[in-house]
N, C-alpha and C positions, 0 to 999 in steps of 0.2 A: 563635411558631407553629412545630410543626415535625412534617408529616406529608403529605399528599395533598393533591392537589387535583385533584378527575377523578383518573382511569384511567393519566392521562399526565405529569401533573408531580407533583413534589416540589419542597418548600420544606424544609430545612432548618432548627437555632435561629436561624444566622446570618442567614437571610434568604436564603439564594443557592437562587433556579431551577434547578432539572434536568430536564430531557426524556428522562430513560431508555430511552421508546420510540422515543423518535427519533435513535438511533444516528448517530454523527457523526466523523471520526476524520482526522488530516491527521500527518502526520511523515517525518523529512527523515534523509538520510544524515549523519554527522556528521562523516567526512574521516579518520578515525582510522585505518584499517585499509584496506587493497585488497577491492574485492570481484571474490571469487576464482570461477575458472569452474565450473561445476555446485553450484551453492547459494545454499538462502534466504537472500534480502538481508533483515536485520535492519535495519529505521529504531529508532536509538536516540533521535533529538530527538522526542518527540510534542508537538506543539503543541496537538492538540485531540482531546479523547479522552472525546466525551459517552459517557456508559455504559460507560469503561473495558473495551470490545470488541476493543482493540488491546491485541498484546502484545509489548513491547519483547524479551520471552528468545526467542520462537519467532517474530516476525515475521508472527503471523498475526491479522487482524479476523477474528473471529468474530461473527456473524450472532446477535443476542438474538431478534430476532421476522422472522416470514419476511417477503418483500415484495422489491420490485424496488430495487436499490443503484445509484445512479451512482458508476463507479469512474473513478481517474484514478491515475498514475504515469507520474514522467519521468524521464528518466538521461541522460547521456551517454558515449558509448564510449569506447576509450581511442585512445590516439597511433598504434595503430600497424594495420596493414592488417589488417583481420579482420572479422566480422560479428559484433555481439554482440544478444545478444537478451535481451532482459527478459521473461519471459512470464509472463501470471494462472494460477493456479493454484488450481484449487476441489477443496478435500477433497481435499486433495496431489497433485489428475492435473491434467496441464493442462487449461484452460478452451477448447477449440476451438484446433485447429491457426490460424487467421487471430488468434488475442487475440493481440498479443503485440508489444512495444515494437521495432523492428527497427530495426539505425541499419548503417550500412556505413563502412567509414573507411578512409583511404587512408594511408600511412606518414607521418607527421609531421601528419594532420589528426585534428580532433575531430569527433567529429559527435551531434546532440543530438536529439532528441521525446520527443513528448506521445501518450499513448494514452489516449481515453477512453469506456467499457464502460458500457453498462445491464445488469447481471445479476442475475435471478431467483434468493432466496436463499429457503431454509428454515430455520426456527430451528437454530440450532446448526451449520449450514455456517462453513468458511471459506476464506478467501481467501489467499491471498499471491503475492509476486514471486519469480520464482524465474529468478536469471540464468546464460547460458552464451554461451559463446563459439564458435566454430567452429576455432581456430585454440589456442583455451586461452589468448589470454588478459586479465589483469584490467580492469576497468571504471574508470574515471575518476570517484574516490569524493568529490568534496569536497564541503563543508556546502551545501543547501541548493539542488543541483546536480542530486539524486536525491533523488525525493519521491514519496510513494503515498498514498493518501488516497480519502475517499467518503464518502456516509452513504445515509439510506434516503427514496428518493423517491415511496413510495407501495405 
């Protein structure tokens, strides 16, 4: 078999389920590179990508059908004394001055959260992380350390 079923799945020849409506998407920083002050953080690792709405070149989920997202992104800052901040970002402006991953570190410490968003999307919005420092500078990149991720809750 390979075509519909309802409105909301797909079945494949192979036999593999999809939920296209149901938007889904989890990916991780991979440690390769510093993430540098004032710019989209790109997750190159996507673990999960129903509807391929993540996009590993521009870092940004886009919104297939509108409806309310639970979002979630973590990081942690780097070594040395500064304020770095991860912030959401909808349709490239930021998402409410209070969204936004804030960590504080003191010289020789790390410091690490979780931020997590219910935001009201319309088709074809999107999201991303977008980090900056107060001090300039870079963010403490390794695998699995920095992660963004969400899908659609209703």
């Amino acid at each position: 078999y390979n075509g519909s079923v309802g409105n909301n799945v797909t079945i494949d020849h192979d036999g593999v389920v999809s939920m296209p409506k149901q938007p889904a998407f989890h990916a991780d920083y991979d440690g390769t590179a510093s993430i540098t002050d004032n710019n989209t953080v790109s997750f190159p690792n996507v673990r999960l990508n129903v509807g391929s709405c993540y996009s590993t070149s521009t870092g940004k989920f886009t919104a297939p059908v509108a409806g309310n997202y639970l979002i979630y992104w973590d990081a942690i800052g780097g070594n040395d004394a500064d304020v770095y901040r991860f912030k959401l970002f909808k349709n490239d402006a930021q998402y409410l001055d209070a969204v936004q991953l804030r960590i504080d570190t003191e010289s020789g410490e790390y410091g690490n959260g979780t931020k997590v968003e219910i935001v009201p999307l319309a088709a074809s919005d999107t999201l991303k992380i977008f980090f900056d420092s107060d001090n300039g500078n870079v963010a403490y990149a390794d695998q699995n350390y920095i992660t963004f991720g969400g899908f659609l809750i209703g």
